[in-house]
C-alpha positions as CSV (number, residue, x, y, z in Angstrom):
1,X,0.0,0.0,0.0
2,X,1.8,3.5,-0.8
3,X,1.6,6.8,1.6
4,X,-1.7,8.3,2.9
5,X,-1.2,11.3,0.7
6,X,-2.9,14.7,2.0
7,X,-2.5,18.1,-0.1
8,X,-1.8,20.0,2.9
9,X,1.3,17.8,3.9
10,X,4.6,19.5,3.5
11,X,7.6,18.0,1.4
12,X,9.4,17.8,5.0
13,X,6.2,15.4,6.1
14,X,6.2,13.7,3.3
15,X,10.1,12.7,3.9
16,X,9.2,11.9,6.9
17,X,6.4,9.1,6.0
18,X,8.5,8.3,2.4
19,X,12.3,7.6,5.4
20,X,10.2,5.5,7.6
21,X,8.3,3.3,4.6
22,X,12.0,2.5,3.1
23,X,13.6,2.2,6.3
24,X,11.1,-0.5,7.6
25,X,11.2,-2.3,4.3
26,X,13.1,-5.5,4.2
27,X,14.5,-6.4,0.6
28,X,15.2,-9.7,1.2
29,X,13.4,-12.1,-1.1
30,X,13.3,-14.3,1.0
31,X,14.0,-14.3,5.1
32,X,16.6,-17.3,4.8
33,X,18.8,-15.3,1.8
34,X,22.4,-15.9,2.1
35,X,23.5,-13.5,-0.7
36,X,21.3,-10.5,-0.2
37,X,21.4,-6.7,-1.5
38,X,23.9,-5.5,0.5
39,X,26.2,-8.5,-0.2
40,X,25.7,-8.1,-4.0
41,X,26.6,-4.2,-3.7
42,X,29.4,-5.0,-2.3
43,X,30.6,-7.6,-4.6
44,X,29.4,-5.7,-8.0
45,X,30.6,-2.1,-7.0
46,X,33.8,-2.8,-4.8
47,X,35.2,-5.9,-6.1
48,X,35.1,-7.0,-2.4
49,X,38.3,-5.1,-2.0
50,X,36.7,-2.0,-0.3
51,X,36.8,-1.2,3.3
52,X,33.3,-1.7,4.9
53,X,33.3,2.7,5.5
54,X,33.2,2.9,1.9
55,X,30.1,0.4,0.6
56,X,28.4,2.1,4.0
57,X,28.9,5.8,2.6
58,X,27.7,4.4,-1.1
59,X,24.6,2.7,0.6
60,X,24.1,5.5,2.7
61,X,23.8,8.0,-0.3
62,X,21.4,5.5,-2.4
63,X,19.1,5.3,0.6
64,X,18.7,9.3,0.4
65,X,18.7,9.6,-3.1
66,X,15.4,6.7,-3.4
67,X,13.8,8.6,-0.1
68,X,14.2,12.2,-1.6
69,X,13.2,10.9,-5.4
70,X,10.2,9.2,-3.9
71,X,9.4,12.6,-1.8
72,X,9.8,14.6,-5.0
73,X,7.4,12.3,-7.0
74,X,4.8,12.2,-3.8
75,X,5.0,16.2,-4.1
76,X,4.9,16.9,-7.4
77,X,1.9,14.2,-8.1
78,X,0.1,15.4,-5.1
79,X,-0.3,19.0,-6.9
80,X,-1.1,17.5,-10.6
81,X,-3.7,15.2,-12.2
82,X,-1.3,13.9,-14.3
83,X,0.5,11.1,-12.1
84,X,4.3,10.7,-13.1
85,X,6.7,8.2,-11.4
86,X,10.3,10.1,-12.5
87,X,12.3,12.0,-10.3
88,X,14.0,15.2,-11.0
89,X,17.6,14.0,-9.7
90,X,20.0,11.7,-10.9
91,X,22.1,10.1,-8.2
92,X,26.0,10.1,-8.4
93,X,28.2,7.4,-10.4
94,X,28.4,4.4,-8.9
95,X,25.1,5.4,-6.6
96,X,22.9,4.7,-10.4
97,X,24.9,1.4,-10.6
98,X,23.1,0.4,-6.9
99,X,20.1,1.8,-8.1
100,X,20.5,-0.6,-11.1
101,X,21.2,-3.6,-9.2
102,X,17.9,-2.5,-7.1
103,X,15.7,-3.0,-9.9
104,X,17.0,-6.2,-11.3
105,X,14.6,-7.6,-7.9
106,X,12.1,-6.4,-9.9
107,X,9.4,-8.0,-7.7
108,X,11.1,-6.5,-4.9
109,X,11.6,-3.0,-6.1
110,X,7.8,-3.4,-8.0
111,X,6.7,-3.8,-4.2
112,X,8.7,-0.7,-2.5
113,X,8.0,1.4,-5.5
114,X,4.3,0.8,-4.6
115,X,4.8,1.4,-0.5
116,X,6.7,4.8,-1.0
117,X,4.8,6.4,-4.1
118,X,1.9,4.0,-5.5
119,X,3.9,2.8,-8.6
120,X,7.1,1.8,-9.7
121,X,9.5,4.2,-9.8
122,X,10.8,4.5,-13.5
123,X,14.3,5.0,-14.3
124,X,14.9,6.8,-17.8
125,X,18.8,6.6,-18.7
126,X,19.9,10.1,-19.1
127,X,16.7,12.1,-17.7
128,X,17.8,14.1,-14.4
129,X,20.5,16.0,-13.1
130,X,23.1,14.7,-10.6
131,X,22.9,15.9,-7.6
132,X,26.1,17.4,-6.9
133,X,25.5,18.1,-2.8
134,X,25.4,14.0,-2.9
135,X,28.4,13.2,-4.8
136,X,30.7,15.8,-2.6
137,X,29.1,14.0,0.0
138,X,31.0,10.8,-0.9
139,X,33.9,12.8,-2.7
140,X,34.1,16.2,-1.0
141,X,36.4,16.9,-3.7
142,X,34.9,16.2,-6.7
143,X,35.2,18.4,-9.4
144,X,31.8,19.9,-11.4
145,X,33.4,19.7,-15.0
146,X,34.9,15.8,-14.4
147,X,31.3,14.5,-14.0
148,X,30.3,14.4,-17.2
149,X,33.6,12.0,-18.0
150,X,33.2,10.3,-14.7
151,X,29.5,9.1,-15.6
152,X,30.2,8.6,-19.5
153,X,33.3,5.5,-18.5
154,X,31.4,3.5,-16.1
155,X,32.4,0.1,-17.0
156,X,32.2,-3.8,-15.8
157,X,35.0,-5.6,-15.3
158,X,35.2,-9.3,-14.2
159,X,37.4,-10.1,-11.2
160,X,39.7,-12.6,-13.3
161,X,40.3,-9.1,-15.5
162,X,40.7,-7.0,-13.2
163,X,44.8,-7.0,-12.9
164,X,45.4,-7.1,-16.8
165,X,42.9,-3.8,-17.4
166,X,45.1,-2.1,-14.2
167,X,48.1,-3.1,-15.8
168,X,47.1,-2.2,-19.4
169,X,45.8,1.4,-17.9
170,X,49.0,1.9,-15.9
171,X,51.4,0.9,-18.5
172,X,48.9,3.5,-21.4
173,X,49.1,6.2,-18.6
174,X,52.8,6.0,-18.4
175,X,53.3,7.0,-21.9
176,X,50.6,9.4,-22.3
177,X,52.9,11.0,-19.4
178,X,55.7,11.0,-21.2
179,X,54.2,12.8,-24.0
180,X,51.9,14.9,-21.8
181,X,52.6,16.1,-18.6
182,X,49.4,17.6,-17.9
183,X,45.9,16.5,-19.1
184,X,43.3,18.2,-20.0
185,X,39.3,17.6,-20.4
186,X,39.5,17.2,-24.3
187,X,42.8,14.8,-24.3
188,X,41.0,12.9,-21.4
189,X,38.7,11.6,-23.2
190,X,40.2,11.0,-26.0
191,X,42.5,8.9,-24.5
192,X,40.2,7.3,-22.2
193,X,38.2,6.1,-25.6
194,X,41.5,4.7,-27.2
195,X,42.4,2.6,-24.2
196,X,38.7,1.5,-23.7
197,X,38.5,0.3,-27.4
198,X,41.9,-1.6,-27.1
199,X,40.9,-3.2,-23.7
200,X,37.5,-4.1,-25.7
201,X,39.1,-5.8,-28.7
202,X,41.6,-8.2,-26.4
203,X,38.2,-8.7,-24.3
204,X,35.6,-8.8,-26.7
205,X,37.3,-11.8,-28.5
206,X,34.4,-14.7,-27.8
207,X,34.1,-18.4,-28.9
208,X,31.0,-18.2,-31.6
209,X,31.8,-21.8,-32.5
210,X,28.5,-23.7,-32.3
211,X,29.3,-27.1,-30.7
212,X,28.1,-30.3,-32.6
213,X,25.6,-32.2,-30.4
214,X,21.7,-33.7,-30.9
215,X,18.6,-32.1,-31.3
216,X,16.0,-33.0,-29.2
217,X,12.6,-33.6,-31.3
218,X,11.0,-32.7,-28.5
219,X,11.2,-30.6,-24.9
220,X,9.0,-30.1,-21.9
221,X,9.3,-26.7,-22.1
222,X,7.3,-26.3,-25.0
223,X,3.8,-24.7,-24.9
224,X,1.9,-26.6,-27.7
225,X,-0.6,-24.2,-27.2
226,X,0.9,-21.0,-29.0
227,X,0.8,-20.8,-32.6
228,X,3.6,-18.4,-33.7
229,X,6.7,-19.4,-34.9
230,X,10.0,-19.1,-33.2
231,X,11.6,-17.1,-35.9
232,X,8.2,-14.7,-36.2
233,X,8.5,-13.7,-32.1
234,X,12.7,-13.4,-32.6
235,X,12.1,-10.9,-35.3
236,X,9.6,-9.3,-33.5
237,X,11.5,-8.8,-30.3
238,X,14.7,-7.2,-32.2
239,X,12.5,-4.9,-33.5
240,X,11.2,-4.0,-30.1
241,X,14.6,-3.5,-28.6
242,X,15.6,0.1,-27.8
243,X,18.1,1.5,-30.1
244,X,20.3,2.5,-27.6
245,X,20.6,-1.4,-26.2
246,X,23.9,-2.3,-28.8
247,X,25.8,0.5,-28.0
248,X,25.2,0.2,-24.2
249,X,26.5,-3.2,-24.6
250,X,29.7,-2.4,-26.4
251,X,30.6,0.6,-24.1
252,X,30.2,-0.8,-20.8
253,X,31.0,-4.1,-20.6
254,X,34.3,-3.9,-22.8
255,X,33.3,-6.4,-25.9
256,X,34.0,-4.7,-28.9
257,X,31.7,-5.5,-31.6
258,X,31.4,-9.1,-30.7
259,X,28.0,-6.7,-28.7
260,X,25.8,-7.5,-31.5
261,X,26.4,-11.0,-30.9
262,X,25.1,-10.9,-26.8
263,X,21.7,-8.7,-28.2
264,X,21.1,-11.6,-30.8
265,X,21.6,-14.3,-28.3
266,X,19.5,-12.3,-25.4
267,X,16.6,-12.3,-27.9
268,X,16.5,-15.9,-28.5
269,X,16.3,-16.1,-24.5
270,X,13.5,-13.5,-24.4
271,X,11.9,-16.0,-27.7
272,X,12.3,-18.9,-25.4
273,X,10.9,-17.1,-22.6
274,X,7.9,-16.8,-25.0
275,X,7.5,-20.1,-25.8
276,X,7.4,-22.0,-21.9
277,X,5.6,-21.7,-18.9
278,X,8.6,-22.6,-16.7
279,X,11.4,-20.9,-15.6
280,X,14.9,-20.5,-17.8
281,X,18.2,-18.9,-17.0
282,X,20.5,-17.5,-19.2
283,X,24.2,-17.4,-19.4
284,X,26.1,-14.6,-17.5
285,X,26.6,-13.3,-21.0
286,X,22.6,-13.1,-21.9
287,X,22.1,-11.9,-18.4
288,X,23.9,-8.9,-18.8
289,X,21.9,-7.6,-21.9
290,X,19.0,-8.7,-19.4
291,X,19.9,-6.6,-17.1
292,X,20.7,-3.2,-19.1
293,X,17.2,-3.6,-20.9
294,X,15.4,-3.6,-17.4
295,X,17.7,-0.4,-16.3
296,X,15.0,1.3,-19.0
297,X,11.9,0.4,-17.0
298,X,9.3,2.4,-19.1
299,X,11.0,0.8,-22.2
300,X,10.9,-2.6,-20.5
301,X,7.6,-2.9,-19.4
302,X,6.3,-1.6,-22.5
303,X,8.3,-4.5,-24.6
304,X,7.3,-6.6,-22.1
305,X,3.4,-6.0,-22.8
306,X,3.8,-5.6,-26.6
307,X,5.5,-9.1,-26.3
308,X,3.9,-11.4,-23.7
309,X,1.1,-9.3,-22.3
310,X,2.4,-9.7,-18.8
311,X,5.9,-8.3,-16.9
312,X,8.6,-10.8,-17.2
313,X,10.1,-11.0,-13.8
314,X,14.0,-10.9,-12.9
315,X,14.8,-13.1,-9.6
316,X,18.7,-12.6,-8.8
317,X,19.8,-16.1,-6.9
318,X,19.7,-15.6,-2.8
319,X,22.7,-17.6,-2.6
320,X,23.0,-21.3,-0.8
321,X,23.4,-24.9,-2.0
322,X,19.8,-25.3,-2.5
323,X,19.6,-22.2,-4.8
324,X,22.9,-23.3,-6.6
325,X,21.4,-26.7,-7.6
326,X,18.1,-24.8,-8.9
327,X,19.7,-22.3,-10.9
328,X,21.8,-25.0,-12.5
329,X,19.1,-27.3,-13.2
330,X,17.3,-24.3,-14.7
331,X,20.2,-23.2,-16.8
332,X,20.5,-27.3,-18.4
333,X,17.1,-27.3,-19.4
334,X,17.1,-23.7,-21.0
335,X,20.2,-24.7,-23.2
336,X,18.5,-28.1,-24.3
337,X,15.3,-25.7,-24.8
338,X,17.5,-23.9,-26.7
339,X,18.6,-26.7,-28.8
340,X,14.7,-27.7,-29.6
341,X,13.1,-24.5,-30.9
342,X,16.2,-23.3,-32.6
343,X,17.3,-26.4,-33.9
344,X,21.1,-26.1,-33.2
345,X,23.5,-25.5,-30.4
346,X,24.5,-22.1,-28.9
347,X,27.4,-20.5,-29.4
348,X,30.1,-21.9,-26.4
349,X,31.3,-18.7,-26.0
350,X,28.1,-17.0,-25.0
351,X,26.5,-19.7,-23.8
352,X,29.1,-22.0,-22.0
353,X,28.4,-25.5,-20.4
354,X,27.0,-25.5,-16.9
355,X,30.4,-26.0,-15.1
356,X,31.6,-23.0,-16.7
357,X,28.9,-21.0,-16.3
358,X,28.8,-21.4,-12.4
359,X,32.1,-20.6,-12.2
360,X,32.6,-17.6,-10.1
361,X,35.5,-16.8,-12.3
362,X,33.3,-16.3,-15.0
363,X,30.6,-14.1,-13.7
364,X,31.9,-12.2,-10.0
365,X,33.1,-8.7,-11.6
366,X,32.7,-4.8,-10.5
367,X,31.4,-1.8,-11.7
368,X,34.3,0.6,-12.1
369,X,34.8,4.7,-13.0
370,X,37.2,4.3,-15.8
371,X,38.2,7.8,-16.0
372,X,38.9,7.5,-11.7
373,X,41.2,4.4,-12.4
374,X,42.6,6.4,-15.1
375,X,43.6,9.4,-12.6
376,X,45.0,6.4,-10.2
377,X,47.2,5.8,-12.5
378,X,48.4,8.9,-13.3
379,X,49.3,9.4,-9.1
380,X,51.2,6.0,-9.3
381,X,52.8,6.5,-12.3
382,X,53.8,10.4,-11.0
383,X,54.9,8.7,-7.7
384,X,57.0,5.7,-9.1
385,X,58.5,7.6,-12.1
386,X,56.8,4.9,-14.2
387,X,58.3,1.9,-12.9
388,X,57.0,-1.3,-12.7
389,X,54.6,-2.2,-10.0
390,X,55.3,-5.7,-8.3
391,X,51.6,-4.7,-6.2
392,X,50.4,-2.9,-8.9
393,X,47.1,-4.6,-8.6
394,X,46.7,-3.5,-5.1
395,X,48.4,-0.1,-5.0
396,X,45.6,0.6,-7.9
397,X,42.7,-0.3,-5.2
398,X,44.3,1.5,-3.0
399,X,44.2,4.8,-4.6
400,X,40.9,3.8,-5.9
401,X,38.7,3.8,-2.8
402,X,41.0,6.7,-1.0
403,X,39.9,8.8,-4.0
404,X,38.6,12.3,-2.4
405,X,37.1,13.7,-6.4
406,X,40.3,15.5,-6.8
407,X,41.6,15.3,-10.0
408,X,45.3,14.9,-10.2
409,X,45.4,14.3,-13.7
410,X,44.9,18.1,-14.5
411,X,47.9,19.4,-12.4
412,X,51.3,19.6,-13.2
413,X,53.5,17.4,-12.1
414,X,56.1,17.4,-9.5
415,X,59.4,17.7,-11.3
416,X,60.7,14.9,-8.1
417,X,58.8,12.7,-10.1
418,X,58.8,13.2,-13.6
419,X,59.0,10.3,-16.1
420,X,61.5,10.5,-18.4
């Protein structure tokens, strides 16, 4: 049930009502979860390498950026007949990427979007402004004019990646240095695109090899019910994909454009979706398309109706044995579902075999500022007169999280430590 709304109450009343609905609220999906929320925040947007003060100031800034959108749209629809579920602000990098990992329990976040305003509360990429008193209050340093780079080189990174894209960023810096003492808006993001494509072609390079095997004549799966044919729905839901979906792909998750490749698999996932009653999982690599097409949840839900006539549901696992076993299960018989209505195998790369595709190596990652680890890297580089780092890996963590907003990049550099 959402707030008792009341023209006469005040926007301070109605944080009041909006801080003690979200603060009572218990996110869990269910009460026995091992890996809830909070763990998953901490895993996707610290690499678990973060002191606890740090994923406590992030969670602390998402909590009043939720309470004072939710606020804003219980004010705003309060005084109009037309109803409108959008905030005004746009919380701080890194504070959108918990947001995002927020919706993707869409049953959950359907459920607190309806306690604190009445509906869901839709998240439009791009619409808003940040909220600068928030960000300072995580980086009291921050700079106004680095924001725009900060929030346009957001990207993931798995774990098992993690020390090659340090090293390739350190080692890139180092020359830049040489060249360039000081850096400047323009040549920052110049260079943070060339080093963001190169990472992306050595990443991006993915098995599309379809392996020989059997096709089933027949699956389970199968409603026998439904009339349309697979390849009529596939075509149907490319169409229906925003525009923006490819490009998303290829920018934040470092894959080149082998990006095409994960939207035309994640739409043969939504087709098979369309043609069972019973629950699939998709690879790590489908799931991340997933995940960026919910992040739109006005453009979702309306491809969701246009397609299936009903919300299609995203259920992260809880963590456990018992939900290890039932996601695995899940993810066999989609890949021999797979098989049936498409009449071949997938391709290994994007769809890997179930041992692989459980393996934490494969699918535990962050979300990390590029152009921050970029400015890391410039400091170590400065400090070490571009040496080689035994502990690069952790010296680039380090600087990472102790990272006030000030932007060392754009000074000039100590003459002590000048690379040569």
């Amino acid at each position: 049930m959402g707030l008792c709304l009341s023209s006469s109450l005040s926007k301070d009343k109605l944080r009041k009502q909006v801080t003690e609905k979200f603060d009572a609220f218990d996110y869990r999906i269910s009460p026995d979860d091992v890996f809830t929320f909070t763990h998953r925040s901490r895993r996707e947007l610290t690499g678990m390498c973060a002191p606890d003060k740090f994923i406590q100031s992030l969670y602390k800034v998402y909590r009043e950026f939720i309470i004072e959108t939710a606020t804003e749209i219980n004010y705003a629809n309060n005084k109009s007949k037309k109803k409108l579920y959008i905030g005004k602000i746009r919380p701080p990098p890194l504070i959108e990427e918990m947001w995002c990992l927020a919706i993707l329990y869409s049953r959950k976040y359907v459920e607190i979007g309806s306690i604190l305003v009445g509906e869901t509360i839709d998240r439009v990429p791009g619409i808003g402004k940040v909220d600068m008193r928030m960000v300072k209050k995580l980086w009291p340093d921050y700079e106004d004019e680095f924001l725009e780079i900060d929030k346009g080189f957001i990207v993931w990174v798995l774990n098992k990646n993690a020390a090659d894209v340090f090293y390739y960023i350190y080692t890139s810096v180092t020359k830049i240095l040489m060249s360039s003492p000081c850096l400047d808006p323009d040549s920052l993001c110049f260079y943070l695109n060339e080093i963001h494509d190169r990472i992306s072609k050595v990443l991006g390079k993915i098995d599309l090899t379809r392996s020989v095997s059997s096709i089933p004549s027949s699956h389970k799966n199968m409603n026998l019910q439904l009339a349309e044919s697979p390849s009529a729905i596939l075509e149907k839901i490319l169409t229906l994909l925003p525009e923006n979906l490819l490009g998303t792909i290829k920018h934040k998750f470092l894959v080149g454009d082998t990006a095409n490749d994960f939207i035309q698999e994640y739409a043969r996932f939504m087709t098979l979706i369309f043609f069972t009653k019973y629950t699939l999982t998709p690879s790590e690599e489908v799931d991340i398309v997933w995940h960026e097409h919910q992040m739109d949840t006005i453009a979702y839900r309306t491809f969701c109706d246009k397609v299936y006539g009903r919300f299609i549901h995203h259920s992260p696992t809880v963590g456990g044995n018992a939900d290890a076993v039932k996601f695995s299960n899940f993810y066999q018989e989609t890949l021999d579902f797979y098989k049936f209505l498409f009449k071949e195998s997938p391709p290994i790369g994007l769809w890997p075999n179930n041992c692989d595709r459980f393996n934490p190596r494969n699918f535990v990652g962050s979300w990390y500022s590029f152009a921050r680890l970029f400015d890391c890297a410039v400091v170590l580089s400065r400090e070490n007169g571009g040496s080689r780092l035994t502990n690069l890996t952790q010296e680039m963590f380090k600087r990472y999280f102790e990272w006030t907003g000030k932007v060392r990049m754009y000074e000039e550099n100590d003459k002590e430590n000048a690379i040569e």
